[in-house]
C-alpha positions in Angstrom: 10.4 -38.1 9.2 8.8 -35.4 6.8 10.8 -32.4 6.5 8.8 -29.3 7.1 8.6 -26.2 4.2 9.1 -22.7 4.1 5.9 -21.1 5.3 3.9 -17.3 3.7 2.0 -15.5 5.8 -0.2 -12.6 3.3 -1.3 -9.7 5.6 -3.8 -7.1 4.0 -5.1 -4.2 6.1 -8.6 -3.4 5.9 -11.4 -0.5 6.2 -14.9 -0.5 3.6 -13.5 -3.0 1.2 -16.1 -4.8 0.1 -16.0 -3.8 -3.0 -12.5 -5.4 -3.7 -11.6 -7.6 -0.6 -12.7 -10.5 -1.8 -10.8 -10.8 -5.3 -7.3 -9.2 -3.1 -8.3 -12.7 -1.2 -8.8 -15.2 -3.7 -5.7 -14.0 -5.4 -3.8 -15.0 -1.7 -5.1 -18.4 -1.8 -2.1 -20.1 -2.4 -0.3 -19.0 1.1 -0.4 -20.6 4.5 -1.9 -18.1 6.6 -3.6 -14.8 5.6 -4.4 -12.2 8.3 -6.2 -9.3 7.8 -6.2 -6.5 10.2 -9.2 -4.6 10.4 -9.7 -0.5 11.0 -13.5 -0.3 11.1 -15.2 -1.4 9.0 -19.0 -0.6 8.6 -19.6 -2.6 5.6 -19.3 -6.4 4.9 -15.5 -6.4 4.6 -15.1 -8.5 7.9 -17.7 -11.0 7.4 -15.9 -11.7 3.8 -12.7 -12.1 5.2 -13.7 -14.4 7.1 -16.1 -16.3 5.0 -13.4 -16.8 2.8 -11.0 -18.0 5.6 -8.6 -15.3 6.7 -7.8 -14.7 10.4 -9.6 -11.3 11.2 -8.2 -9.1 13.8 -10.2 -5.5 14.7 -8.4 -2.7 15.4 -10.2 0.0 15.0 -8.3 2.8 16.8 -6.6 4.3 13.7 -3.3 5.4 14.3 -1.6 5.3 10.9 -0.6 2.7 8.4 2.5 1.7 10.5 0.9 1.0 13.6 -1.7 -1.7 12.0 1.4 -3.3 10.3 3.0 -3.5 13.4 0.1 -5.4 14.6 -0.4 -7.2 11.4 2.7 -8.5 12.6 2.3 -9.9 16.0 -0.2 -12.0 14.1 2.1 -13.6 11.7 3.4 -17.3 12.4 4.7 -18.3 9.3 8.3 -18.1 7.9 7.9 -15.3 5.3 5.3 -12.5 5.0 4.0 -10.7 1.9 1.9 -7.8 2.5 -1.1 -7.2 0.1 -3.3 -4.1 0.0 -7.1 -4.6 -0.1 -7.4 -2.8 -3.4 -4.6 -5.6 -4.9 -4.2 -8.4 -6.8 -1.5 -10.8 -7.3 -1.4 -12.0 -10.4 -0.7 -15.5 -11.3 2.7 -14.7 -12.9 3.9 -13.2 -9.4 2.2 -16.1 -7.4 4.5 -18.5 -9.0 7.6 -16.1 -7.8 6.4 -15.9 -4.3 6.3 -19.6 -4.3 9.7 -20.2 -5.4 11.3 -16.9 -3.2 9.5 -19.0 0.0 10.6 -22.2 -1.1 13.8 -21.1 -1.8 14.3 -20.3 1.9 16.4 -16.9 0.7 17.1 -14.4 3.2 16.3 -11.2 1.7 13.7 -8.6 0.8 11.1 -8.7 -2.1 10.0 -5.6 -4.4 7.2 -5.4 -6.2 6.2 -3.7 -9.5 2.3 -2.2 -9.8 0.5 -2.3 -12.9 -2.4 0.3 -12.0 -6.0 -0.1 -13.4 -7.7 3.5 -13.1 -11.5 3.7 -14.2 -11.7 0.5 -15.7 -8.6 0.3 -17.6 -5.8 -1.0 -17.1 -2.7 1.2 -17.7 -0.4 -0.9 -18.8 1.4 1.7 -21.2 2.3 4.1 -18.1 5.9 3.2 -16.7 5.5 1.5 -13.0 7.2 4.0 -10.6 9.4 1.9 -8.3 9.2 -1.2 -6.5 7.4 -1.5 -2.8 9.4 -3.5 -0.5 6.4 -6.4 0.2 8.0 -9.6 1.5 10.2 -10.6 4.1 11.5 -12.9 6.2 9.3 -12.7 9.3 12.6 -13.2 11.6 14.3 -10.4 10.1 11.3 -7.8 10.4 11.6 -5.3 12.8 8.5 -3.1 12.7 7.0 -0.2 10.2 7.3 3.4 10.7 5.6 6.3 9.5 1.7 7.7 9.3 1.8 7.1 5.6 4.2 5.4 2.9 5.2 3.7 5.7 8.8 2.3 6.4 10.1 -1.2 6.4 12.9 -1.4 9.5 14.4 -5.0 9.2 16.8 -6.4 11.7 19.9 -6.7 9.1 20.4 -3.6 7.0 22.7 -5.7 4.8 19.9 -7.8 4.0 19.8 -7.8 -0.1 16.8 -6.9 -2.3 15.2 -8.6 -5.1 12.9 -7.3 -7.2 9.9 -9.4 -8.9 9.1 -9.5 -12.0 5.4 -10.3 -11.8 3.2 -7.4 -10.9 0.6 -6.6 -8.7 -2.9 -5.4 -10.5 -3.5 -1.6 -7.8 -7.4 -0.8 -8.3 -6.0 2.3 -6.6 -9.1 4.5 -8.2 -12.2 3.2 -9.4 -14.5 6.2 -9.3 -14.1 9.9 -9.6 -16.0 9.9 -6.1 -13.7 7.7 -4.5 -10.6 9.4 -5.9 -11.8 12.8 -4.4 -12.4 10.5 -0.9 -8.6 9.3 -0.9 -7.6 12.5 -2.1 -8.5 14.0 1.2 -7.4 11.2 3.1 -3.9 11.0 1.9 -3.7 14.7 1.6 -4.3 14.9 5.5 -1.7 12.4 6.1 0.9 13.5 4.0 0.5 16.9 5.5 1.1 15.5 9.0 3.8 13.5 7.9 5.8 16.8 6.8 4.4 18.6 9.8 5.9 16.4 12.5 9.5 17.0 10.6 8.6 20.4 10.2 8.2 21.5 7.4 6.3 24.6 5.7 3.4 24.7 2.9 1.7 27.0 1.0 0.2 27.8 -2.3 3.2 28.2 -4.2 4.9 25.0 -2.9 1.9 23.0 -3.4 1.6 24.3 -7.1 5.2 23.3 -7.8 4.9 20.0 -6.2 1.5 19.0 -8.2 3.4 20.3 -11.6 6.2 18.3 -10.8 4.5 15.1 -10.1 1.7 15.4 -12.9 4.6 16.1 -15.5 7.0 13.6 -14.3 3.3 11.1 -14.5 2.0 12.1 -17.1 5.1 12.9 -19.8 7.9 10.8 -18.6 6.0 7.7 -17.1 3.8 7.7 -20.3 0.7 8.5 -18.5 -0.4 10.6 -21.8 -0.9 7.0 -23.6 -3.2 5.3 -21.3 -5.9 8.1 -22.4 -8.8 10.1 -20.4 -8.0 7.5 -17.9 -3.9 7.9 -17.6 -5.1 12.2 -17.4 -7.9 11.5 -14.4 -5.2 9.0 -12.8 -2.3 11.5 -12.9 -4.0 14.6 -12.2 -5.6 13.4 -8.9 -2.2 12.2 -7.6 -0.8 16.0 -8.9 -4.1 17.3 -6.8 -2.8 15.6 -3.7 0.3 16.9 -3.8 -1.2 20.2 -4.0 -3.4 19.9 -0.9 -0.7 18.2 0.9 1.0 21.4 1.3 -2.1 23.3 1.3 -3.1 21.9 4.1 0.6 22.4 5.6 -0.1 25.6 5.9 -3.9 26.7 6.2 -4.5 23.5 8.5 -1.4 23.4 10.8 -2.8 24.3 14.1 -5.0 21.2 13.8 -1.6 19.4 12.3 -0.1 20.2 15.2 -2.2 18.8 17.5 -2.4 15.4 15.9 1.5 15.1 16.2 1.2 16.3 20.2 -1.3 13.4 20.6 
C-alpha cells in the first residue's frame, strides 16, 4: 500500500495579467493543483492560465480582495495552500522550502519575504518590509477579510508562524503608467477601508502619512541605494498614502455609498 503525501494547492487571483501571468505560473510548477481565480479579464490572461494548466474560475463581480480568496478557497483540494500574486515569482531557493514545509506535514503558518523589482531593477539593497502570511494548512483556514491588505482568519489562533527565507521576486511596478493605474486603484480602496471604520482625511493627514511612509522607505529601508528606481518606487507608495486620505475626505459621499452596498 503506497502511503499518500502532503499535497500544495498555489492560488493566484487574476485581472489583465498577461503581461506577467505566465512567468507567476511557471514558477508554481512544482505544486499539485494551481487555481486561479479570475476578476475580468479582457486580455489573454485566462486563456494562459489555462494553456499552461491551471484550474480557471471567473468571477468577475469584484468585491474586494477577500472575497476572491474566499472563493479561491472553495476551490482548493489539496492539503496546504500558498497564495501567489499574478505580478510574483517564486524563486527557486523558496520552492525548495515550500517543498519541505508540505512535506513536513507541519501545522503552522508560512511568511514570506519580497524582494521588489521596480522599472527593471531589482532592489535588492532596499530592506524587505515584513513578511505576508502566504501558506497554510487548508484545514486550519478560516476565510480572508478586508477590501484590501486583506486578513488571514485561521481556525487556531495558537497556530505558530514561520518565516521563509527564500523570497518572492514582486514586479509590483513596471511602468510609470501602470504605477499611476494602481495608484488610483489602491488609493480608492484604502480610502474605503478607513471609511467603513470611520475615519477622517484631509490634506494635512495625507501629507503626514506620505512623509512618513516615503522617509521610513526611502531612508530607513535603504530605498536611497537602489537609485532613480528605489526614488520612483518609494515616492508612488508615499503618493498613495496621500490620496488615500485625500480621497477620505473630498470623496466620502461616494465612500459611503460603497460601504452601504
Amino acid at each position: 500500500m503506497t502511503a499518500t503525501h502532503p499535497t500544495l494547492c498555489i492560488g493566484i487571483l487574476t485581472m489583465n495579467e498577461e503581461r506577467r501571468i505566465e512567468q507567476c505560473i511557471q514558477s508554481a510548477r512544482f505544486a499539485d493543483q494551481i487555481v486561479v481565480i479570475d476578476s475580468g479579464s479582457k486580455d489573454q490572461t485566462v486563456a494562459i492560465a489555462q494553456r499552461l494548466g491551471a484550474q480557471v474560475h471567473a468571477h468577475a463581480d469584484w468585491q474586494g480582495f477577500a472575497v476572491q480568496r474566499n472563493r479561491l478557497l472553495q476551490h482548493c483540494t489539496s492539503d496546504y495552500i500558498f497564495f501567489l500574486d499574478a505580478d510574483e515569482v517564486i524563486t527557486p531557493e523558496l520552492q525548495v522550502e515550500i517543498q519541505v514545509a508540505v512535506q513536513s506535514g507541519q501545522q503552522a503558518t508560512w511568511e514570506v519575504l519580497w524582494n521588489q523589482v521596480a522599472y527593471g531593477k531589482a532592489l535588492t539593497l532596499m530592506k524587505s518590509t515584513g513578511g505576508v502570511q502566504r501558506m497554510f494548512p487548508s484545514a486550519n483556514l478560516e476565510r480572508f477579510e478586508g477590501v484590501v491588505h486583506e486578513k488571514a482568519i485561521v481556525r487556531n489562533p495558537a497556530t505558530p508562524v514561520i518565516k521563509f527565507k527564500g523570497r518572492l521576486l514582486h514586479y509590483s511596478r513596471e511602468t510609470v503608467y501602470g504605477s499611476l493605474q494602481k495608484l488610483a486603484q489602491y488609493a480608492q480602496l484604502g480610502a474605503l477601508k478607513r471609511a467603513e471604520k470611520g475615519k477622517r482625511g484631509g490634506v494635512l493627514r495625507g501629507f503626514a502619512s506620505a512623509l512618513v511612509n516615503f522617509l521610513q522607505l526611502y531612508v530607513f529601508r535603504r530605498g536611497f541605494l537602489c537609485g532613480a528606481e528605489g526614488f520612483l518606487f518609494c515616492f508612488f507608495i508615499a503618493l498613495e498614502c496621500f490620496f488615500r486620505y485625500a480621497m477620505l475626505h473630498y470623496d466620502r459621499d461616494q465612500l459611503q455609498a460603497s460601504v452601504k452596498r
